[in-house]
C-alpha positions in Angstrom: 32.4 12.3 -21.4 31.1 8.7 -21.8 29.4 7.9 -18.3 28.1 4.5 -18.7 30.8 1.6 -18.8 33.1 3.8 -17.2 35.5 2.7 -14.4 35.8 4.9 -10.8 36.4 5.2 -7.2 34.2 5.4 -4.7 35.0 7.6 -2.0 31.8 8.2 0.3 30.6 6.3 3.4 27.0 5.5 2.8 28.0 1.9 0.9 31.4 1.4 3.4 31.6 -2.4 1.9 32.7 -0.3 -1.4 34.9 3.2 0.0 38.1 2.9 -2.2 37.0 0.0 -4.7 37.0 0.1 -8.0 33.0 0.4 -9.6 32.1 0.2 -12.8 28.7 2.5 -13.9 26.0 0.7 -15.3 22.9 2.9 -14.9 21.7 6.5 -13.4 19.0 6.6 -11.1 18.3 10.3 -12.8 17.2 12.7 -10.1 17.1 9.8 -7.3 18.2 12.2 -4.4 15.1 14.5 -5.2 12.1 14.6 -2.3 9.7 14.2 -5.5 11.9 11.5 -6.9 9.2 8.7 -8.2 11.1 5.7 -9.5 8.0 4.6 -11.6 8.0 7.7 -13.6 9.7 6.8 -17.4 13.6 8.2 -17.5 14.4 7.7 -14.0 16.7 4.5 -14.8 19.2 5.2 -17.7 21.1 2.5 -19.6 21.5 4.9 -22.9 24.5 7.4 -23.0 22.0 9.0 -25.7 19.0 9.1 -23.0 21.4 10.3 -20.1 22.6 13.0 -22.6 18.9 14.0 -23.4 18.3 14.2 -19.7 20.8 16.4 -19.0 23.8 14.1 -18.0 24.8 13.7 -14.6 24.2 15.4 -11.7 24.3 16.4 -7.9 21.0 14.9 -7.4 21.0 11.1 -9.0 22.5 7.7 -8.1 24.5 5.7 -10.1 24.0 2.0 -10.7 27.5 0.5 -10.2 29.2 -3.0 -9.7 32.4 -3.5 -7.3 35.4 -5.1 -9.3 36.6 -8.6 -7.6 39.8 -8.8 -8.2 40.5 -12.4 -7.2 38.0 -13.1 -9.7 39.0 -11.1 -12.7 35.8 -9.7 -12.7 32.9 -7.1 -12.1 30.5 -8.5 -9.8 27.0 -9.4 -11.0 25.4 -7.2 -7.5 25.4 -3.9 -7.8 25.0 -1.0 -5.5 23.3 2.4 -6.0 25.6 5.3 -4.0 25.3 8.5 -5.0 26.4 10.5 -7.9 28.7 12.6 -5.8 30.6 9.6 -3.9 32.2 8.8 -7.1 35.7 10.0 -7.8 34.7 10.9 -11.5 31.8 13.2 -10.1 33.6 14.9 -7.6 33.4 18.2 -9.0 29.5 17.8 -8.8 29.5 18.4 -4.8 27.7 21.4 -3.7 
């Protein structure tokens, strides 16, 4: 499954500006949600569908780099949020 460029839902609560929008993935924040999560460290922000497919693809414990579709505008925003991995429609079946 292609992740990056794809189009979901959000459904959590933690970014309530975006519950029930439209997002568009842009990046994963690989292992993000982890207590030794160092952002520094090389591979933790993935623009490659090749590097997020050698890192194991997405899971339970990353973020996703998404932006909210404004549809008065025609457009994806230029902000984008980071929920988690797991508040996205298309990840779903990743909660524990």
């Amino acid at each position: 499954m292609k992740t990056l460029g794809t189009s979901t839902t959000y459904d959590g609560t933690e970014h309530g500006y975006l519950r029930g929008h439209k997002v568009r993935i842009i990046a994963v924040l690989k292992n993000a949600l982890r207590d030794d999560y160092d952002p520094d460290r090389d591979g933790q922000y993935i623009r490659d569908e090749d590097d997020l497919e050698r890192a194991g693809g997405v899971t339970a414990d990353d973020r996703v780099e998404v932006q909210p579709w404004l549809a008065a505008e025609g457009r994806f925003s230029f902000v984008s949020s980071d929920p988690r991995a797991i508040d996205l429609a298309c990840f779903a079946s990743l909660k524990r």
